[in-house]
GUPADO-932446 format. One record per residue (C-alpha): residue number from 1; residue in one letter; x, y, z. Coordinates in Angstrom, 1 decimal, always signed. Example, Ala and Ser with C-alpha at 12.3 -4.5 7.8 and 13.67 -1.06 7.14 Angstrom:
% residues 2
<rec seq="1" type="A" u="+12.3" v="-4.5" w="+7.8"/>
<rec seq="2" type="S" u="+13.7" v="-1.1" w="+7.1"/>
% end
This chain:
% residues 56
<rec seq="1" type="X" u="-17.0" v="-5.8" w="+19.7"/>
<rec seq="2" type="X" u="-15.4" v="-7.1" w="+23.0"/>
<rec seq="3" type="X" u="-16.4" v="-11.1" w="+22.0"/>
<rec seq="4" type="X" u="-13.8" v="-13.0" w="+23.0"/>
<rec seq="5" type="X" u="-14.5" v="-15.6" w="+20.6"/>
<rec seq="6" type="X" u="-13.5" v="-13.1" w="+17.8"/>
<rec seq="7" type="X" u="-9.7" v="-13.5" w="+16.8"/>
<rec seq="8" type="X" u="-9.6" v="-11.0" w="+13.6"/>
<rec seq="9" type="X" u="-12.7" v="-8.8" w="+12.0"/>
<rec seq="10" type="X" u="-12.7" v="-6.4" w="+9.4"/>
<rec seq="11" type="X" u="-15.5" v="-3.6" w="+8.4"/>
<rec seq="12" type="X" u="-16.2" v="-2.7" w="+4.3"/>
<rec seq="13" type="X" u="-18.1" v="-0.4" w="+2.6"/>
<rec seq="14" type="X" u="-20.1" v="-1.9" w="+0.0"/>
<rec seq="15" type="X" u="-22.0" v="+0.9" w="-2.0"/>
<rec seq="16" type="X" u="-24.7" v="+1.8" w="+0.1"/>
<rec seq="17" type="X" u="-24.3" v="-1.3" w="+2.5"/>
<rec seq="18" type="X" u="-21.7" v="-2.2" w="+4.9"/>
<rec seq="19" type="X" u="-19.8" v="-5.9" w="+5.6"/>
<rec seq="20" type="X" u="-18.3" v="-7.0" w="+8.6"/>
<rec seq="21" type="X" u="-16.8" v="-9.9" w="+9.4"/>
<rec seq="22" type="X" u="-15.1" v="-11.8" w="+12.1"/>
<rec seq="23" type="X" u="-13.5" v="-14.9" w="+12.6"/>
<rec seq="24" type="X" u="-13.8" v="-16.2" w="+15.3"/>
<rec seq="25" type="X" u="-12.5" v="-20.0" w="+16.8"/>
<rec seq="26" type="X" u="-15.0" v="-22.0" w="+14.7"/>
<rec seq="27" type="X" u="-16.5" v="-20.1" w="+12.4"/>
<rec seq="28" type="X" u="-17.4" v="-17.2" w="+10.8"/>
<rec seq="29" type="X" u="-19.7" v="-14.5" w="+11.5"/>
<rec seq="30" type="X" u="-21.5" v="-12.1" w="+9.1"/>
<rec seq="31" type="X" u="-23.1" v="-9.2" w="+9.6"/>
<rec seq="32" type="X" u="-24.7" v="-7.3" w="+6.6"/>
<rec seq="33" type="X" u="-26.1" v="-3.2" w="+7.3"/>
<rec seq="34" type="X" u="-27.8" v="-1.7" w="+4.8"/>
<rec seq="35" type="X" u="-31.1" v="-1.3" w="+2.8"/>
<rec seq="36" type="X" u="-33.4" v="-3.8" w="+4.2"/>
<rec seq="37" type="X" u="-35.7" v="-4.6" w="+1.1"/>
<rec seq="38" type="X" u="-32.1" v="-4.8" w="-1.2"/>
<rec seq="39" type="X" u="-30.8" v="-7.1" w="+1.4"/>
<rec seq="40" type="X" u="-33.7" v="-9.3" w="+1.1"/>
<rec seq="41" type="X" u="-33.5" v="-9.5" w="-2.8"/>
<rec seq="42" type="X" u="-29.7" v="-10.5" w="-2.3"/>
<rec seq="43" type="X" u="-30.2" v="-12.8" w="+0.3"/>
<rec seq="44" type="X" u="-32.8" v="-14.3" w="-1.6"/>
<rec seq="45" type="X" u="-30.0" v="-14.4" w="-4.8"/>
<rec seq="46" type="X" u="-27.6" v="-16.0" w="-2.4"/>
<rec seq="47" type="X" u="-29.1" v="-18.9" w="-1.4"/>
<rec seq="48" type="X" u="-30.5" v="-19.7" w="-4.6"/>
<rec seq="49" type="X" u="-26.9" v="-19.7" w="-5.7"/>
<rec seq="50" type="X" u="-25.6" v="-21.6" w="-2.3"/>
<rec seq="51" type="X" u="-28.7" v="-24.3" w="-3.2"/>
<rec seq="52" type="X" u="-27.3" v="-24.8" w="-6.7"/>
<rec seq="53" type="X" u="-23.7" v="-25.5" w="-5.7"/>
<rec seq="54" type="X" u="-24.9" v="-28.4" w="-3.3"/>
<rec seq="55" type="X" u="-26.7" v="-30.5" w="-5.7"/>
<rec seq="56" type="X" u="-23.8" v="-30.2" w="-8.0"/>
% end
């Protein structure tokens, strides 16, 4: 990606999906490809798990 916000990225094969992500000047950027109803179930999975370590 030609962004010029991104300073360093890497791509990984996870199984059947793939991970990329780049770090760019203030932040972070994810991007998940893969199996889109497996993707929704872990999405779904990470959040709940996110929500749980803010009330704590």
């Amino acid at each position: 990606m030609n962004d010029e916000k991104v300073i360093k990225e890497t791509t990984e094969k996870l199984g059947r999906s793939e991970v990329k992500v780049e770090g760019l000047h203030d932040g972070y950027r994810i991007t998940v490809k893969g199996n889109e109803e497996e993707l929704k179930q872990k999405r779904r999975v990470g959040g709940a798990f996110i929500n749980l370590l803010k009330t704590t």
